[in-house]
SEFIZA-3560 file (N, C-alpha, C; in Angstrom, 3 decimals):
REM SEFIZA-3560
<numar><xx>15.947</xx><yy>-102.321</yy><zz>-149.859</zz><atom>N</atom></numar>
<numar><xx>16.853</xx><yy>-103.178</yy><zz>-149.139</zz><atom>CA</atom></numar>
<numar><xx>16.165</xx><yy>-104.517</yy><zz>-148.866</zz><atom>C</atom></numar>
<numar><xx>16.805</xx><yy>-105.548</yy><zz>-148.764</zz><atom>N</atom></numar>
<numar><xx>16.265</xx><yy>-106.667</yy><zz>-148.444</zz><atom>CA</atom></numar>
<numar><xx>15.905</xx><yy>-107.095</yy><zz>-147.169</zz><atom>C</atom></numar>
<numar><xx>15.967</xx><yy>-108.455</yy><zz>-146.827</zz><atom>N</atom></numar>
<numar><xx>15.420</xx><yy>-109.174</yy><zz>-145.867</zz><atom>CA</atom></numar>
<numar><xx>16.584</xx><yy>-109.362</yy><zz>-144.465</zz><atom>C</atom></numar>
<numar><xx>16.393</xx><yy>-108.614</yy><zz>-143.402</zz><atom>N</atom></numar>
<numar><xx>17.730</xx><yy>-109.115</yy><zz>-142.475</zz><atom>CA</atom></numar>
<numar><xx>17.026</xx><yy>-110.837</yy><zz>-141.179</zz><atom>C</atom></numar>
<numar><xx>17.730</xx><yy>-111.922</yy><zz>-141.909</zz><atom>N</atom></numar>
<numar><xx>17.410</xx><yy>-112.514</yy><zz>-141.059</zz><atom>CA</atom></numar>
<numar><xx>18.342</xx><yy>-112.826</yy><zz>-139.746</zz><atom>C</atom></numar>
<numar><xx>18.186</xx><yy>-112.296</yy><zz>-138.497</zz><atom>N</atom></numar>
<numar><xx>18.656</xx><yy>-113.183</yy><zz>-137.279</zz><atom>CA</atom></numar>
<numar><xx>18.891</xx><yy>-114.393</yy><zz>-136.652</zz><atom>C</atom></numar>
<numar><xx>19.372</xx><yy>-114.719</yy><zz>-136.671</zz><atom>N</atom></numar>
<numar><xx>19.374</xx><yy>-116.503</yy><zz>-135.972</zz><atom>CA</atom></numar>
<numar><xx>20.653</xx><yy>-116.280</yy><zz>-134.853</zz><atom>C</atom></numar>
<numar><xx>19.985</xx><yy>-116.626</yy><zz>-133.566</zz><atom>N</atom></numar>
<numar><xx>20.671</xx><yy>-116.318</yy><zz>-132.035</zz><atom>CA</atom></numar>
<numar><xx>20.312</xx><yy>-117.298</yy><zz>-131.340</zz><atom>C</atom></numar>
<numar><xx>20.878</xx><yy>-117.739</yy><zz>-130.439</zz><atom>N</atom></numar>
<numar><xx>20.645</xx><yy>-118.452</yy><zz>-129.206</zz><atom>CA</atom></numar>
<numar><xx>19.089</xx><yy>-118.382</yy><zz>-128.528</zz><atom>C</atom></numar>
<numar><xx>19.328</xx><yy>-116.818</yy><zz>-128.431</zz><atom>N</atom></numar>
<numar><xx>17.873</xx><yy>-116.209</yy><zz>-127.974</zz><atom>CA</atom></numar>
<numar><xx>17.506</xx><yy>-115.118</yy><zz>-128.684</zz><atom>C</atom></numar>
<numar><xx>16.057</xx><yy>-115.087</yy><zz>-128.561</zz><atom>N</atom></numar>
<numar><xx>15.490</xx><yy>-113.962</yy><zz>-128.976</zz><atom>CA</atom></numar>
<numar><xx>15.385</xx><yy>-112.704</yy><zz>-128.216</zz><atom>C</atom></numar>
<numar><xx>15.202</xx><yy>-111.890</yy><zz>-129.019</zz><atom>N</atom></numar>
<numar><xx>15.545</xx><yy>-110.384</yy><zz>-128.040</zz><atom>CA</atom></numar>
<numar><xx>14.527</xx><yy>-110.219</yy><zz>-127.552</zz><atom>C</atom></numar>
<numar><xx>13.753</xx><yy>-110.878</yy><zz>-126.862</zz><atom>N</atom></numar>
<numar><xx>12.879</xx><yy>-111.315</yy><zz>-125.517</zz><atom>CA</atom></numar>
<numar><xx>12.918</xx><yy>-112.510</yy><zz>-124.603</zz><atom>C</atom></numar>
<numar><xx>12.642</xx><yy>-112.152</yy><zz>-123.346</zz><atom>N</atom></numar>
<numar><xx>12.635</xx><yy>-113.335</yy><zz>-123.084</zz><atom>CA</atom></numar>
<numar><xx>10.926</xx><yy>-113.708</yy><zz>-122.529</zz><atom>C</atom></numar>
<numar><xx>9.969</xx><yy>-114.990</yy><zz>-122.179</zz><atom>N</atom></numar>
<numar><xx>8.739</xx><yy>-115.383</yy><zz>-122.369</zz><atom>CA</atom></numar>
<numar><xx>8.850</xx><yy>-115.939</yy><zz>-120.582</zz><atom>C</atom></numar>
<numar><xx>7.801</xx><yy>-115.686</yy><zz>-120.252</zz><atom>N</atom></numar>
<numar><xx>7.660</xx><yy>-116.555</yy><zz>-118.698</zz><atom>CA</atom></numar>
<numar><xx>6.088</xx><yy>-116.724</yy><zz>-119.114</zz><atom>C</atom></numar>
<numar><xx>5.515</xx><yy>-117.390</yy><zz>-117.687</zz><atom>N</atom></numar>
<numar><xx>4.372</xx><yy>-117.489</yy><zz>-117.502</zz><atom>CA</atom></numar>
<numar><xx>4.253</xx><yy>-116.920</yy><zz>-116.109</zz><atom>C</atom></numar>
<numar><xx>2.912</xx><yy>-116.494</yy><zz>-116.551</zz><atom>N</atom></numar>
<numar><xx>2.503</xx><yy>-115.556</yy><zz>-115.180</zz><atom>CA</atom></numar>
<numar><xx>1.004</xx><yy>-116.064</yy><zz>-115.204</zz><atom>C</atom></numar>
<numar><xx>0.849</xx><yy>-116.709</yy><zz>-114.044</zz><atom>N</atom></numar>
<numar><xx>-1.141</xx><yy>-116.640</yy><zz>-114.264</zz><atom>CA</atom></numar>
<numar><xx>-1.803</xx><yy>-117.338</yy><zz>-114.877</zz><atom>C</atom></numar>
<numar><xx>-0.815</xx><yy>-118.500</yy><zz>-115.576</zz><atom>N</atom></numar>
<numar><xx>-1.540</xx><yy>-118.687</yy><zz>-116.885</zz><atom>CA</atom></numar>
<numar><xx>-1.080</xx><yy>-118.168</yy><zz>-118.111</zz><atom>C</atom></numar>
<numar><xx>-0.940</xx><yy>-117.053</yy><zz>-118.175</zz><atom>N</atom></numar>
<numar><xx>-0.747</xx><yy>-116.001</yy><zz>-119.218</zz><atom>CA</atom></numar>
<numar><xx>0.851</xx><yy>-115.746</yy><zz>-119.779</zz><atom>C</atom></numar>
<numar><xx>1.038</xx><yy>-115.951</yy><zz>-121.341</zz><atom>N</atom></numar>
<numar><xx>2.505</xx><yy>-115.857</yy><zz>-121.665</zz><atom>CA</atom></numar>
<numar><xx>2.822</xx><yy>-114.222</yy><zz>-121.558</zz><atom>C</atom></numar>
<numar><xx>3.948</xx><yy>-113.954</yy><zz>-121.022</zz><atom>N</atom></numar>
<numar><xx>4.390</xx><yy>-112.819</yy><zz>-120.617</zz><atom>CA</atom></numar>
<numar><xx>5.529</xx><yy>-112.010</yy><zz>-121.459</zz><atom>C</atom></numar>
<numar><xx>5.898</xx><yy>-111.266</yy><zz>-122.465</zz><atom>N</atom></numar>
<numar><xx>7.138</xx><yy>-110.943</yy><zz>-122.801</zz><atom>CA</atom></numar>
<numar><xx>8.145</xx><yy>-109.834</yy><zz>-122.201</zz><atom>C</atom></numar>
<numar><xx>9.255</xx><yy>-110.274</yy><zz>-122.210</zz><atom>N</atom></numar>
<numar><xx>9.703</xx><yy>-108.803</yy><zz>-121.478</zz><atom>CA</atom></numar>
<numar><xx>11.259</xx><yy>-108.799</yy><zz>-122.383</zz><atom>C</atom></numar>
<numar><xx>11.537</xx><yy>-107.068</yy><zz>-122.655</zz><atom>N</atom></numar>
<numar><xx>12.917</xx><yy>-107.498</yy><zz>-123.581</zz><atom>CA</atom></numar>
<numar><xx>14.248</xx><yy>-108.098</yy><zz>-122.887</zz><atom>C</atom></numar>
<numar><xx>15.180</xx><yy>-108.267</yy><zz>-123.849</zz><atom>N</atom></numar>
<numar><xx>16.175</xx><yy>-108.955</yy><zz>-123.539</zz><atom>CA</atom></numar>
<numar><xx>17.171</xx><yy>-107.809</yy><zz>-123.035</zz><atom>C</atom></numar>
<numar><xx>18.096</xx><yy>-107.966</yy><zz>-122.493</zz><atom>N</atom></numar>
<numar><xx>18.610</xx><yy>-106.582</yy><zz>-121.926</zz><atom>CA</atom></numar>
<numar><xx>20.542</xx><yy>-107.213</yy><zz>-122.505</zz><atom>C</atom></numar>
<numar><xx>20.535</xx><yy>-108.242</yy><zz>-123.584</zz><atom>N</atom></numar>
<numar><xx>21.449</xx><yy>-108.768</yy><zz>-124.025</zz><atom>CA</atom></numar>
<numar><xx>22.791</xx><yy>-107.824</yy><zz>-124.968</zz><atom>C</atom></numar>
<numar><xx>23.677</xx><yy>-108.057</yy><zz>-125.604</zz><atom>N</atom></numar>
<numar><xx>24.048</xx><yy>-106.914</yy><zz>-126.210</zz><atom>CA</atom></numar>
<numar><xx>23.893</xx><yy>-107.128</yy><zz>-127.446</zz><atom>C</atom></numar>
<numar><xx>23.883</xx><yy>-108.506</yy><zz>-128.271</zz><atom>N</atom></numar>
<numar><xx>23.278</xx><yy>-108.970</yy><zz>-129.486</zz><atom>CA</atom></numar>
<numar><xx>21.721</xx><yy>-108.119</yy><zz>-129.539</zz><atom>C</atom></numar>
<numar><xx>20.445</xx><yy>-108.476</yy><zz>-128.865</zz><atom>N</atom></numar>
<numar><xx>19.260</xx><yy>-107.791</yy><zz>-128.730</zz><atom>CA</atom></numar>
<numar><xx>19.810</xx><yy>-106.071</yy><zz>-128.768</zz><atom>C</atom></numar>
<numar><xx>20.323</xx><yy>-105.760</yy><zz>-128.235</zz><atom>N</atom></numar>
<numar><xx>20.873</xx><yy>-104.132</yy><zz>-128.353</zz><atom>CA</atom></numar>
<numar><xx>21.366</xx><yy>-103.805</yy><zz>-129.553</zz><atom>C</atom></numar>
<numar><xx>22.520</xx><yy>-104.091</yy><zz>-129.487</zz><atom>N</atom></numar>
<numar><xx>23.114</xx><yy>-103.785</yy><zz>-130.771</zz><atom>CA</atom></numar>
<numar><xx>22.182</xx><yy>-103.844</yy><zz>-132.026</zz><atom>C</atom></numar>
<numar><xx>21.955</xx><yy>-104.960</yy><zz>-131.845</zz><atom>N</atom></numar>
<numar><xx>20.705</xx><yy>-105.267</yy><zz>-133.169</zz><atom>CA</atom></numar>
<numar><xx>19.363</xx><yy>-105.042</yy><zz>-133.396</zz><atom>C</atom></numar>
<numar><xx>19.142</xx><yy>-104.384</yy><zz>-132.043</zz><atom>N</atom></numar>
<numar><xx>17.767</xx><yy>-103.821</yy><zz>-132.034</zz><atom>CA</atom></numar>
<numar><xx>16.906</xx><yy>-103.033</yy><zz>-133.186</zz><atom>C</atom></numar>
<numar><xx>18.257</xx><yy>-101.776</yy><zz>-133.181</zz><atom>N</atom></numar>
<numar><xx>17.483</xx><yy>-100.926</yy><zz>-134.687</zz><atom>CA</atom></numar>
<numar><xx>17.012</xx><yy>-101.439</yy><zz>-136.082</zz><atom>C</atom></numar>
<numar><xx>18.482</xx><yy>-101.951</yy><zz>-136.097</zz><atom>N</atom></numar>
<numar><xx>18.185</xx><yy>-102.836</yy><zz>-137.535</zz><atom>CA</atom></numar>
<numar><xx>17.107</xx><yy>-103.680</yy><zz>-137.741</zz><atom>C</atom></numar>
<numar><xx>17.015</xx><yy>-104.806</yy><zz>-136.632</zz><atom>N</atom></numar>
<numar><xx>15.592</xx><yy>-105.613</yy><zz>-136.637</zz><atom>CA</atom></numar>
<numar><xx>14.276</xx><yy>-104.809</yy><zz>-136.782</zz><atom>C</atom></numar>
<numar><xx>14.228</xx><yy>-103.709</yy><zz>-135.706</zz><atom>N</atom></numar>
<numar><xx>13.118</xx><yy>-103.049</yy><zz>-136.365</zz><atom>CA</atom></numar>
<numar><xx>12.533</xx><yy>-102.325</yy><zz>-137.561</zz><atom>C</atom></numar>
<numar><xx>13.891</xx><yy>-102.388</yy><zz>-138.327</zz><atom>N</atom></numar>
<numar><xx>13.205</xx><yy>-101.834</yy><zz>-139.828</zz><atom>CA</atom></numar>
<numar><xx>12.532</xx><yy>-102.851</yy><zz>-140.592</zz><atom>C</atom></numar>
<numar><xx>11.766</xx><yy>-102.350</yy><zz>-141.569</zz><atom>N</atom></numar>
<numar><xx>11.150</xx><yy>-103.147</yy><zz>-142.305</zz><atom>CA</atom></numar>
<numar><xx>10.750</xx><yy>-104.678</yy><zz>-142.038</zz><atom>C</atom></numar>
<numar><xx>10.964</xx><yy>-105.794</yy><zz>-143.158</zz><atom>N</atom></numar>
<numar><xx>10.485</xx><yy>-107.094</yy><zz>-143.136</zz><atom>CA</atom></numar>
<numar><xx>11.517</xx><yy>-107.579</yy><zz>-142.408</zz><atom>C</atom></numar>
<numar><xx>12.081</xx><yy>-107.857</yy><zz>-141.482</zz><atom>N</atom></numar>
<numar><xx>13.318</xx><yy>-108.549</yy><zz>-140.986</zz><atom>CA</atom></numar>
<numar><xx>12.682</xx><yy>-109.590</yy><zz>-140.003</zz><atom>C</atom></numar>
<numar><xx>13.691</xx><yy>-110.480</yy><zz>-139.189</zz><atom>N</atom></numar>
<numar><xx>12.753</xx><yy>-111.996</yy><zz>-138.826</zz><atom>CA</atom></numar>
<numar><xx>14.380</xx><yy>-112.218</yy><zz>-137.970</zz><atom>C</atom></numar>
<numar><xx>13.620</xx><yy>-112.744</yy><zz>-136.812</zz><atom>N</atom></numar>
<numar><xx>14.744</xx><yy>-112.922</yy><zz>-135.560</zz><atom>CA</atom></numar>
<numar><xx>13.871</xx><yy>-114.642</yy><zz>-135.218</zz><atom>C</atom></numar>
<numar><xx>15.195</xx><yy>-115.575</yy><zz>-135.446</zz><atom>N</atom></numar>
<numar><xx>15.320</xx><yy>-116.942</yy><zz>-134.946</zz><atom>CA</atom></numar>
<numar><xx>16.260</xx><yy>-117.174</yy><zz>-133.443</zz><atom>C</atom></numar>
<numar><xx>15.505</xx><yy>-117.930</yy><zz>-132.789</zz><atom>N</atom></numar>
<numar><xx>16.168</xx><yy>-118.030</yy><zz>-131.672</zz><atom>CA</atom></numar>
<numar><xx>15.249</xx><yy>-118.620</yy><zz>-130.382</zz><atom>C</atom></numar>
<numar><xx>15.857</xx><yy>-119.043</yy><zz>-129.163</zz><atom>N</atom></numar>
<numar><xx>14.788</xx><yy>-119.290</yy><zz>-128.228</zz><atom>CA</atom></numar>
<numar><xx>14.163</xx><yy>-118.321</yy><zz>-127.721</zz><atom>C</atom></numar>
<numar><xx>12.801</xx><yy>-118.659</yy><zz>-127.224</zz><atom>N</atom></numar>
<numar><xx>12.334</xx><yy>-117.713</yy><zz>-126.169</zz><atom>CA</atom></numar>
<numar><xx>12.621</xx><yy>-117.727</yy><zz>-124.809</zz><atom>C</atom></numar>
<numar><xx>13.166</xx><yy>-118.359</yy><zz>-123.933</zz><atom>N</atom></numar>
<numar><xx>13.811</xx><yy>-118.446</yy><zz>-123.164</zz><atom>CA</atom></numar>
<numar><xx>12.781</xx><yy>-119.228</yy><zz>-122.118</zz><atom>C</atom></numar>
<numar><xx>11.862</xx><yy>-120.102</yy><zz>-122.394</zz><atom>N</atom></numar>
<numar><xx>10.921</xx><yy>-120.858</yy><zz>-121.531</zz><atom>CA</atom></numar>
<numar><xx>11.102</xx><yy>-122.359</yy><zz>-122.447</zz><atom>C</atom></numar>
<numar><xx>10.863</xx><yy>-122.871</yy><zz>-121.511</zz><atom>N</atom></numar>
<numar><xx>10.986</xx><yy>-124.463</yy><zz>-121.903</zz><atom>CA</atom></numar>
<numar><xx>9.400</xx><yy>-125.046</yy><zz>-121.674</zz><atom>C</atom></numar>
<numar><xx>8.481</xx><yy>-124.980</yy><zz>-123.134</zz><atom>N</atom></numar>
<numar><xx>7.505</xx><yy>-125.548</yy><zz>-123.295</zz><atom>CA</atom></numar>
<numar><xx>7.459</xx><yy>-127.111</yy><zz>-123.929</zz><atom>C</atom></numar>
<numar><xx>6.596</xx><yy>-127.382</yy><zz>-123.416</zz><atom>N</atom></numar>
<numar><xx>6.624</xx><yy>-129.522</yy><zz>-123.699</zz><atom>CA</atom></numar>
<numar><xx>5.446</xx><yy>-129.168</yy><zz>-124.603</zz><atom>C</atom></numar>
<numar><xx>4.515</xx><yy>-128.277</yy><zz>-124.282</zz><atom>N</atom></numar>
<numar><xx>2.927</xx><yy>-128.841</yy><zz>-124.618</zz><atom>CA</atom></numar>
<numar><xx>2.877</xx><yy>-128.347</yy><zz>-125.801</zz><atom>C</atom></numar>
<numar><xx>2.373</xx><yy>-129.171</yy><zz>-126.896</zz><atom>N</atom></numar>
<numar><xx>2.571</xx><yy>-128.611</yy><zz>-128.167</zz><atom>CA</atom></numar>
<numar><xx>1.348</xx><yy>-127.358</yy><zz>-128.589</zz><atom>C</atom></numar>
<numar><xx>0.210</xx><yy>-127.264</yy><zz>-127.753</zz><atom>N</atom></numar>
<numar><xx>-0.530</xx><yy>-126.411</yy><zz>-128.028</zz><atom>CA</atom></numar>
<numar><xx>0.840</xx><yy>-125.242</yy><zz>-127.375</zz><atom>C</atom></numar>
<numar><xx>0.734</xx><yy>-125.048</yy><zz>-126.041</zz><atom>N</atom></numar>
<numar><xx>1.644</xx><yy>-123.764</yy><zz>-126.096</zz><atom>CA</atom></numar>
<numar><xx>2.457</xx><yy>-123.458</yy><zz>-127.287</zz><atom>C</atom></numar>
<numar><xx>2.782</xx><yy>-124.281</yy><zz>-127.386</zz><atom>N</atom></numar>
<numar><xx>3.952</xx><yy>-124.033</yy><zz>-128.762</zz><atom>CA</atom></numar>
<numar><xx>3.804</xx><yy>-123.562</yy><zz>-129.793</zz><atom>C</atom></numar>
<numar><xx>2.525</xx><yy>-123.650</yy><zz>-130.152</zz><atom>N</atom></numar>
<numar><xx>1.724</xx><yy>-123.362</yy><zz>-131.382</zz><atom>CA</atom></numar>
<numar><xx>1.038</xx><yy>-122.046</yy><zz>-131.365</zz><atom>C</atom></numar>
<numar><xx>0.584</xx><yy>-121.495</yy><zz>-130.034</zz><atom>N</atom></numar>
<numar><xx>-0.026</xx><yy>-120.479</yy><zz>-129.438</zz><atom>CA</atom></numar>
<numar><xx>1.441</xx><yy>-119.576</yy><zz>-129.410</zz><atom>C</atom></numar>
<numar><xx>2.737</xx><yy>-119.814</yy><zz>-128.840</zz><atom>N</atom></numar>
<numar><xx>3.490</xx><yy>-118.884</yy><zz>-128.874</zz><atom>CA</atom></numar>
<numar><xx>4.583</xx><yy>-118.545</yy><zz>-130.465</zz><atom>C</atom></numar>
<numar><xx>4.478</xx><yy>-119.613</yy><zz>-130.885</zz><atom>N</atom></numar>
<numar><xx>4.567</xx><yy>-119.286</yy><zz>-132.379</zz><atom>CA</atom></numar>
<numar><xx>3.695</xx><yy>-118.524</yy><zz>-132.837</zz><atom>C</atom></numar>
<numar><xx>2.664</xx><yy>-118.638</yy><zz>-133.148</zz><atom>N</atom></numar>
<numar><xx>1.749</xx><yy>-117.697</yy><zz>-133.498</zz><atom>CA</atom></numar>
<numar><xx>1.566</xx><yy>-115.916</yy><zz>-133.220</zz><atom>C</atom></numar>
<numar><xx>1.733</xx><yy>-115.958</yy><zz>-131.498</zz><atom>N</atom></numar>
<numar><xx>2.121</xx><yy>-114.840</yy><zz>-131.055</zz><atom>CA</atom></numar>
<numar><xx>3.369</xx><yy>-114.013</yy><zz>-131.269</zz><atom>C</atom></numar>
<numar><xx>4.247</xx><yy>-114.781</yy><zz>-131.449</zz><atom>N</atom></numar>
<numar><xx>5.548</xx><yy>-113.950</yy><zz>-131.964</zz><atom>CA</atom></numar>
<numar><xx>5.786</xx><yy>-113.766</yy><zz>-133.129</zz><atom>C</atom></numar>
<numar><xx>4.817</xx><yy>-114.713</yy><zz>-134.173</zz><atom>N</atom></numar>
<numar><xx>4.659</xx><yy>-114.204</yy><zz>-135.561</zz><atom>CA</atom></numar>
<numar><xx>4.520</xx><yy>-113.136</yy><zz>-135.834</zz><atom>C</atom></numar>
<numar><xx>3.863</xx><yy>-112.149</yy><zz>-135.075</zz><atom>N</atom></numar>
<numar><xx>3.227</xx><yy>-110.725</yy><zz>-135.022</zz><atom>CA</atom></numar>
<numar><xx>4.597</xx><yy>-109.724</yy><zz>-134.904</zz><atom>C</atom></numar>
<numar><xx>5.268</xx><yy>-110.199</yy><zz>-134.001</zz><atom>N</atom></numar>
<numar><xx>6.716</xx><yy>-109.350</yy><zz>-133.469</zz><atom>CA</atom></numar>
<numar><xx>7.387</xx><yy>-110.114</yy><zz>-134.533</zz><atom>C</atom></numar>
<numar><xx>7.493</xx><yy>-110.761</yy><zz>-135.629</zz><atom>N</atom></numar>
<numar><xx>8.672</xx><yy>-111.076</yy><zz>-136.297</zz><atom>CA</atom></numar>
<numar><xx>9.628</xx><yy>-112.090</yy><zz>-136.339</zz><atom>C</atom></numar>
<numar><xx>9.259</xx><yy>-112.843</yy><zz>-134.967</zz><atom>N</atom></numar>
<numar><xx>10.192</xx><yy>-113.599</yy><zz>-134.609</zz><atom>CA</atom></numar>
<numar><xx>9.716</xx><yy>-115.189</yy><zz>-134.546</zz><atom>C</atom></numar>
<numar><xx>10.801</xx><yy>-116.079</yy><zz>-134.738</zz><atom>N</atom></numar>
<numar><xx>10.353</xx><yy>-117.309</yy><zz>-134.884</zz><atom>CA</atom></numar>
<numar><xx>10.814</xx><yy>-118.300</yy><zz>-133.878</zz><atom>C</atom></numar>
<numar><xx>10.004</xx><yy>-118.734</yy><zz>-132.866</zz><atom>N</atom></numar>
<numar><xx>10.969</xx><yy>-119.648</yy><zz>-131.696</zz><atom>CA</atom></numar>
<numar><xx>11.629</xx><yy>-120.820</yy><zz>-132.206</zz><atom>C</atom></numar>
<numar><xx>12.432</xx><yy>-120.966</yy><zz>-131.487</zz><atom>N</atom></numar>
<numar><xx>13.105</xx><yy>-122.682</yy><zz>-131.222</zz><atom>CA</atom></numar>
<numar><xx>12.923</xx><yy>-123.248</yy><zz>-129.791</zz><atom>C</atom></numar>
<numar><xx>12.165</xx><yy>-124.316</yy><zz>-130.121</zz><atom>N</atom></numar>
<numar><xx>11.460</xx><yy>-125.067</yy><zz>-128.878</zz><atom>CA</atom></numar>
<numar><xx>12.785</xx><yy>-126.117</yy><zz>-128.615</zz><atom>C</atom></numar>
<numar><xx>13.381</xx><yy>-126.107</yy><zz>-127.734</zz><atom>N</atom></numar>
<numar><xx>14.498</xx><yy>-127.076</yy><zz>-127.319</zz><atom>CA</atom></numar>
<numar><xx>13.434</xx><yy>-128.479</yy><zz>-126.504</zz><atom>C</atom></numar>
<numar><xx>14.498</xx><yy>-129.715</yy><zz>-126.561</zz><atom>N</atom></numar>
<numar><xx>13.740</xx><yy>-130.813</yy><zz>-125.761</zz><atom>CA</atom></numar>
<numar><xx>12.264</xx><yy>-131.665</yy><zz>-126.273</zz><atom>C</atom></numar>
<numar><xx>11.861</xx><yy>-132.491</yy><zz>-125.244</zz><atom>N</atom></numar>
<numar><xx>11.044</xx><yy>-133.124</yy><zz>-125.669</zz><atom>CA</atom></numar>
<numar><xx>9.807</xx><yy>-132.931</yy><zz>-126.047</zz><atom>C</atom></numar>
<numar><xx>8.632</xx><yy>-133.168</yy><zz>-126.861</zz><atom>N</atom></numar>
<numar><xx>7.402</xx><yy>-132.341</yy><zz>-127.200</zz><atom>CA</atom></numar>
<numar><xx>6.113</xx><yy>-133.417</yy><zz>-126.736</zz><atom>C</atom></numar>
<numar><xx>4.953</xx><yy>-133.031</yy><zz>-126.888</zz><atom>N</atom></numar>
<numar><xx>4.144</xx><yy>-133.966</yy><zz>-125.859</zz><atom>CA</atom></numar>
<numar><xx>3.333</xx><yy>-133.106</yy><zz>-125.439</zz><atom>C</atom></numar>
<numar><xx>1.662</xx><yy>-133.929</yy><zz>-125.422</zz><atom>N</atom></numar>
<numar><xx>0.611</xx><yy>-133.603</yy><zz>-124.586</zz><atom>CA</atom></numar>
<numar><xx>0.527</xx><yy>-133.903</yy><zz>-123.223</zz><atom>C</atom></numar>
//
C-alpha cells in the first residue's frame, strides 16, 4: 500500500512549553481519532500546526526535527525572527 498523506489545520498533537522544555500531548480532536489508526500504519506523514506559536527560528528547526521522528511535519503560522 502506499503513502497516506494528512494535511489538517492541526496535528494530532498539540506542543506547549513547560520549563523550557517542548512538551507533546495528543489531540483529543475527531479528525486525530478517526484517523489515528490509519496514520499509524506504515510510512504515512501528518501536515498541520502544532498548536504553539513559535517566532524563533531555532525553535522551529528543533521542533521540526523532533516531529520528524513521529511523522509529522509542522506549519509555523506568522512572523519568523531571532
Amino acid at each position: 500500500m502506499g503513502k497516506t498523506i494528512i494535511v489538517s489545520n492541526r496535528l494530532p498533537l498539540s506542543a506547549e512549553k513547560k520549563d523550557g522544555e517542548m512538551i507533546y500531548k495528543p489531540s483529543s480532536g475527531g479528525l486525530a481519532t478517526g484517523l489515528g489508526c490509519i496514520f499509524s500504519e506504515k510510512n504515512n506523514l501528518w501536515i498541520g500546526w502544532p498548536g504553539i506559536e513559535l517566532k524563533d527560528k531555532d525553535e522551529q528547526a528543533w521542533t521540526t526535527s523532533n516531529l520528524e521522528e513521529k511523522k509529522m511535519v509542522p506549519v509555523f503560522f506568522g512572523s519568523t525572527g531571532n
